[in-house]
Phi, psi and omega in degrees: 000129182240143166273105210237119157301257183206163204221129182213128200249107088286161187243112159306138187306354197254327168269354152330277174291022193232314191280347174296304189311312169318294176309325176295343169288350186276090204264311190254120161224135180278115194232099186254171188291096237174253173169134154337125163026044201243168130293152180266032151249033165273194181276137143281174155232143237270141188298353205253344170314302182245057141285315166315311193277350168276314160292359177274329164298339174051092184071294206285169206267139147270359166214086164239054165220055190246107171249010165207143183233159160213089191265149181219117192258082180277149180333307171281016187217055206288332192248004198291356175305341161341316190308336206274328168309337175252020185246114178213135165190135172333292199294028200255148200231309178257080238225130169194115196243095195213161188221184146277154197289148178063014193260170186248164124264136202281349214214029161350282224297345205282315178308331184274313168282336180298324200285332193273007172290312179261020177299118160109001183300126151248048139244356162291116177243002169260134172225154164187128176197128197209082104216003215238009200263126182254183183289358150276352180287295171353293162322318205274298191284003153303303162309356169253099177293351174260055206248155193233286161294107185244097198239126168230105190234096191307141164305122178324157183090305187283132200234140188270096147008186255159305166333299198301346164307291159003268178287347187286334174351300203322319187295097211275329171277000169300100160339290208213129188238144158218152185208118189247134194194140176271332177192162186235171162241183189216123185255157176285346156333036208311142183271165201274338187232200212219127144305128182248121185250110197330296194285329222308136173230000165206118176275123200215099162224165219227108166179176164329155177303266190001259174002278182337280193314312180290322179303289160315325170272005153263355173231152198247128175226107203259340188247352185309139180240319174249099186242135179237168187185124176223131209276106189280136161252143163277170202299314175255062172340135171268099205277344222273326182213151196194122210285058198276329174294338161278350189248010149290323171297317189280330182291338163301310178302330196261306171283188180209176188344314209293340191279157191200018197219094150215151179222149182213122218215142180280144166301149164230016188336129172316325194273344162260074170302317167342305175313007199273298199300318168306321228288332179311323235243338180260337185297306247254319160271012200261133178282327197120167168219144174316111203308320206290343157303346167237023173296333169278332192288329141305296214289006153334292224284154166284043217301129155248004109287152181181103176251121170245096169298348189216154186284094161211022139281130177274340178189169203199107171285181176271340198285280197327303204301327174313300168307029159235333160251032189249342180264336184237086196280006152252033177279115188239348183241129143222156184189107187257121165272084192292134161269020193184151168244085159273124169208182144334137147318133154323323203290341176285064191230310165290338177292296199304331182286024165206358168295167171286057144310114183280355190170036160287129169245340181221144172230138176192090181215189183258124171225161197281168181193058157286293207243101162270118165306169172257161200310118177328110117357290184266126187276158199278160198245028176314127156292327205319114196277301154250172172199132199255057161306111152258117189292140147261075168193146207247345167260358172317324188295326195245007192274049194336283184348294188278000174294305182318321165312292183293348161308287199284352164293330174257017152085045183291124168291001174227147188256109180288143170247134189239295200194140181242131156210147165319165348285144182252145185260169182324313212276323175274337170259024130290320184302317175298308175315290158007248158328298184282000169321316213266009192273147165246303157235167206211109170241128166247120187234178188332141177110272177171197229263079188054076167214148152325102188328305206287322104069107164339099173272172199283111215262133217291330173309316174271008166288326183295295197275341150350284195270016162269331173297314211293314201063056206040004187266170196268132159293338177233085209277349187230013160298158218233306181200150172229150183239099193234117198256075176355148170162102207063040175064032204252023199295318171335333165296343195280344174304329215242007191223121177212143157196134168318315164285340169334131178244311172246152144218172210164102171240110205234148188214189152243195223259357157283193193268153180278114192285008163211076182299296204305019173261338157314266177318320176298316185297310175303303172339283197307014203224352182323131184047029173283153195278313212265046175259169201226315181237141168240103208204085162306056208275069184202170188265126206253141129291215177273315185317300170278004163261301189326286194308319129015296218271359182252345172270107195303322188265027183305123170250008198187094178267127145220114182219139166239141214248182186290159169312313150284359177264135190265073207306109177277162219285340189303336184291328159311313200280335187266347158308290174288048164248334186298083187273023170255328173341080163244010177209115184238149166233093179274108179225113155232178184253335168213182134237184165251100151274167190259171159311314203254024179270001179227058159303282217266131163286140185242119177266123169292112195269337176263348198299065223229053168145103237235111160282008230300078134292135171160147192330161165286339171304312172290320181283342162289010145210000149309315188317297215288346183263228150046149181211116156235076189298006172229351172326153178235302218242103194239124159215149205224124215257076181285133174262115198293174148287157159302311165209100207318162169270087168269034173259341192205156167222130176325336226328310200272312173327318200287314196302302181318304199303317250245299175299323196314291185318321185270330207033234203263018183321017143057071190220163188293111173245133170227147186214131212207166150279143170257137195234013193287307154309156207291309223277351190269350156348251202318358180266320174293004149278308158274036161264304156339314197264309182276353204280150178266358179081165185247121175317140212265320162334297144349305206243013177295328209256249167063264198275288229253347193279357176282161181258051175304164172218013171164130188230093161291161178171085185285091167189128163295129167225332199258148186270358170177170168212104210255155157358286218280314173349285183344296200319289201316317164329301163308308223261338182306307179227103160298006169247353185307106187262002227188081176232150184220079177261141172254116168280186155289167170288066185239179210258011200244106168218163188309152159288129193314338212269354177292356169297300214301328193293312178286345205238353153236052126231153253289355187301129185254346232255347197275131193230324156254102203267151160222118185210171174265122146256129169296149171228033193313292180296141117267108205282139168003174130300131178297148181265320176248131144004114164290164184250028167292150205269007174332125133276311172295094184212111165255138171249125154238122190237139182268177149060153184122313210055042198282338179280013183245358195244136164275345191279327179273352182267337183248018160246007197243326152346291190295291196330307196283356182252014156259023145299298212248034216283011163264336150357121195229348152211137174251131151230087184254161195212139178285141189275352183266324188274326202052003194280164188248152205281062174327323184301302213276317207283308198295341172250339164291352167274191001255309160325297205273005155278313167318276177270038165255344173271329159319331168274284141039279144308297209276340146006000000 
């Protein structure tokens, strides 16, 4: 894939050839609105540019190994088909020709001449033209006899030949047709046989009832498995009547068994805007039609799908919906639209919850929901994956009672809730106990209590009169997990909730203190030391009060906590960590601790622990480290929390690096080193941390540093002041296991030299899969003549020096260079070291390399 900025010509024979060598490299090209592969406040570029380059190609393709196109005719760009003149290529597979709604094309024919440039290619196996294809557009695309994928979307205006059925016959390899037309013509002629189109297995057409009907009764699809048909309406629509039994007959006529998928929808095609109004003007008049005037003619077919998208049943029973799925006994998609709301009972909800359906997946209909039954005693072994109601009851909406009902008829474990107010009498917090007996999870989100935000939210008072009415008993006695997403002080629900079963909680706030911490902390209390609770997760800033408490569920497997700006984590809270010997995932965020004199007699072991979250000054985390035994650890990151006024003159490193061993012994784990960004106020300190710190030489922090056992070494912070080649190395050759490396340096100008790719990509390592480094990119060296086989997937680059982010030419050599390094590779990201912007060119033409060789191999197969 090549990236064309903008081109001004005269063009000289030597960029003549610079742009061939390039061009031959090119398998996908993309043309957006704009510019080729541009934003759109770059330069375009001027039809007479590339006019220029067409007589200067003397003949020749400028892309002729180009096998997918995707043109796009943006507004602002009315005149850019020129480009097409200089595109000829054997090898094109994939042709997509498209436009916005309401644009002209000023030069139609240019498209029509490109297509009749490639007539008779049998590699096109793709077409697609949309919104604009006229009867010259017609003419063309016939001659590609192998086309598999056809998209035809007529120009306004244009009335479709009666012929073009005819000829799409021809396509003896056609799949998949979508064909959008306002209208067709018709001759009286009637054809003495039926178009048979052999292959075709999915059908997508878009016209008049009328059409729709004559189409079908002229063509034979013997094998369509998949039909779709969207309804063109006319400027004045007969809303009184519509021909559907005939246009059942003819769909009976024209498929056979295989089909099993149809939907029918009104078109809204972007090039017919006009349809909106129409299409408003038949929702709003249409009367309907009676299921039993068209039922044998439905219920012919085997449907294991039947989608209706539009209002054209006037009323719909539960007897009916029951025969359709007693005539398509593989039916796993249905989704019916009414044109009244007459519909099924709820209650057929239950009939259907007892057919032997083997792989029902979607329900999406109208049911009447007056009268909810209460919940089946024996749950149903109904597969059934969604289900889409639309309600008929005009009090659903404001009812809790009956939502819950209908909750518990579809067996949901969780209860929306919209909105409650006081006062409550006796008789409603049974019905509440009731209900909420049934509950399993509880999300309370932004707003309020599973509502939209503008939505009333629950005034902290009836939670108050709630849980005085409950008399101590729990409103939710068998929830399981809750999910609370802080807002508007609404904490107060937690008064009214116990449950013996918790299992998770997860209370997310914001990152300033929470004006009512003790409704947090009183909630834990009451869960004290329950066994089953398992996840904890406090994502907001807690006092002393809610860490402690934290600190009583013995069987906690997933701790996360952060405390306030001013709370000072005392060393006991470590020692009482480690008792939790169930403990595998901590999440740590403070601004200090407190130590004692005597806190590091004893090492406190996590004997389960195998991923480890760490904030906090580096002073602190070097002995929280120095403290600690972490034998199973995997995955360790440490999040520094700056000081008000950091020393940016000197850092622990190798203190930190020591603890980091003290601790892991001979353990094998993922180390990341990160800026802690949670607090507001730490913004201005890694900026000026950022603009002063001078970094640490790597020499200082190596024996350090390599005597660790890793398996992956991240470092989101720039810390080290250079990094040279022979460093890298030592790094790579340090952990022979190593899958995983990311160093962020300083801006200084000494970064490894590009050719240490080459260095790396020969040696004997299967286990490194992600790289991220600064590399100088002064030289680029040639592309290796035999392929290295390293298994690299991942490789981001920032790269210096070169000027490479102003050149397309060093970008498609650096391109080349890195994918005969890395041919396995599956993302490339380079970024300019001034700009940060990313180096498109390099990404885009190394996917253009490795797509050339996989069809090649391919071929060669």
């Amino acid at each position: 894939m090549n990236m064309v900025k903008y081109l001004d010509g005269p063009v000289n024979q030597e960029e003549v050839e610079k742009l061939l060598y390039f061009g031959s490299c090119v398998q996908t090209l993309h043309v957006f609105p704009g510019g080729i592969f541009s934003n759109a406040l770059r330069h375009r570029i001027d039809d007479r540019v590339w006019l220029i380059i067409a007589v200067a190609l003397t003949g020749r393709s400028l892309l002729p190994n180009l096998q997918e196109l995707d043109f796009f005719f943006g507004s602002k760009w009315n005149n850019n088909s020129a480009i097409l003149h200089v595109i000829h290529s054997s090898q094109l597979r994939d042709i997509r020709f498209s436009m916005p709604l309401l644009t002209t094309i000023s030069k139609p024919d240019d498209v029509a001449l490109f297509l009749q440039k490639h007539a008779n290619s049998p590699s096109v196996t793709q077409l697609s033209i949309s919104p604009f294809a006229n009867l010259s557009v017609f003419q063309s695309f016939v001659s590609f006899q192998n086309l598999s994928i056809l998209n035809l979307g007529v120009q306004r205006d244009t009335i479709v030949p009666a012929s073009l059925l005819q000829q799409l016959s021809t396509l003896k390899h056609l799949e998949v047709l979508y064909l959008t037309a306002q209208a067709f013509e018709w001759t009286t002629d009637s054809p003495r046989s039926k178009f048979r189109f052999e292959k075709l297995d999915i059908l997508d057409l878009s016209c008049p009832v009328d059409d729709l009907i004559k189409v079908l009764s002229t063509v034979a699809l013997p094998v369509v498995t998949t039909l779709s048909l969207f309804f063109v309406l006319p400027e004045s629509p007969a809303t009184q009547w519509y021909d559907w039994n005939g246009m059942l007959e003819a769909l009976k006529l024209s498929t056979t068994s295989a089909c099993t998928l149809l939907s029918i929808a009104l078109c809204d095609c972007i090039q017919y805007p006009e349809l909106k109004s129409r299409n408003e003007q038949y929702k709003s008049a249409y009367p309907g039609v009676l299921f039993a005037d068209i039922e044998s003619s439905l219920l012919q077919f085997n449907f294991t799908s039947f989608v209706a998208y539009m209002p054209w049943l006037r009323s719909l029973t539960s007897e009916d919906l029951l025969k359709m799925f007693d005539a398509w006994p593989k039916l796993d998609t249905l989704a019916l639209e009414l044109a009244t709301h007459s519909s099924p009972d709820i209650q057929v909800l239950k009939s259907i919850s007892e057919r032997p359906f083997r792989r029902m997946e979607f329900l999406d209909f109208y049911v009447n929901a007056t009268n909810i039954p209460p919940p089946n005693k024996v749950s149903s072994r109904n597969r059934l994956r969604r289900l889409n109601l639309r309600i008929i009851d005009e009090d659903m909406e404001n009812s809790f009672e009956k939502q819950c009902k209908l909750a518990s008829k579809g067996s949901c474990l969780s209860v929306h809730i919209k909105y409650l107010d006081g006062p409550v009498i006796p008789e409603e917090v049974e019905k509440l106990l009731y209900f909420g007996s049934c509950v399993r999870s509880l999300y309370v989100s932004s707003g309020d209590i599973f509502s939209d935000a503008p939505r009333p939210r629950i005034d902290d008072r009836v939670w108050l009169i709630l849980a005085f009415a409950l008399t101590g008993r729990s409103l939710l006695p068998n929830l399981q997990e809750v999910n609370f997403e802080y807002w508007l002080n609404q904490t107060a629900i937690l008064y009214v909730v116990h449950s013996s079963q918790l299992r998770v909680f997860r209370f997310s706030g914001p990152r300033s203190d929470l004006p009512k911490p003790d409704d947090i902390s009183l909630f834990l209390q009451k869960h004290a030391n329950s066994p089953s609770m398992k996840t904890l997760e406090i994502h907001c800033s807690s006092n002393l009060s809610v860490v402690e408490a934290s600190l009583s569920f013995q069987n906690l497997t997933r701790l996360n906590l952060k405390t306030q700006q001013s709370t000072i984590v005392p060393v006991a809270v470590l020692q009482r960590l480690a008792t939790l010997k169930h403990l595998d995932t901590l999440h740590l965020t403070t601004q200090a601790f407190g130590w004692t004199t005597d806190y590091s007699q004893s090492k406190l072991c996590f004997e389960e622990l195998r991923t480890l979250d760490l904030s906090c000054p580096m002073d602190d985390l070097i002995k929280v480290l120095s403290t600690v035994s972490l034998p199973v650890l995997g995955t360790l990151s440490l999040y520094l929390v700056l000081p008000e006024s950091p020393d940016i003159q000197w850092y622990n490193w190798n203190g930190m690096l020591e603890a980091v061993k003290s601790s892991t012994a001979s353990a094998r784990i993922s180390l990341s080193i990160l800026l802690c960004n949670y607090y507001p106020e730490l913004e201005s300190r890694h900026e000026e941390y950022l603009s002063d710190y001078p970094g640490v030489q790597f020499t200082e922090v190596e024996s350090s540093l390599l005597q660790l056992n890793l398996s992956s070494f991240m470092t989101y912070m720039p810390w080290l002041k250079e990094l040279t080649s022979e460093d890298l190395l030592k790094i790579i050759n340090a952990w022979p296991t190593l899958e995983t490396l990311k160093l962020d340096v300083l801006a200084t100008p000494q970064s490894p030299n590009i050719q240490v790719l080459k260095s790396i990509s020969e040696r004997p390592s299967k286990s490194l899969v992600d790289l991220n480094l600064h590399v100088d990119a002064t030289e680029i060296p040639s592309p290796k003549k035999i392929p290295s086989n390293h298994r690299l997937r991942s490789l981001t680059l920032q790269v210096m020096g070169g000027d490479v982010e102003g050149s397309f030419e060093k970008q498609c050599k650096l391109a080349s260079y890195i994918d005969s390094l890395f041919p396995h590779l599956e993302e490339l990201h380079c970024y300019g070291f001034s700009t940060v912007d990313r180096l498109v060119y390099v990404s885009s033409v190394f996917e253009a390399i490795q797509l050339a060789r996989r069809r090649q191999q391919t071929v060669t197969m």
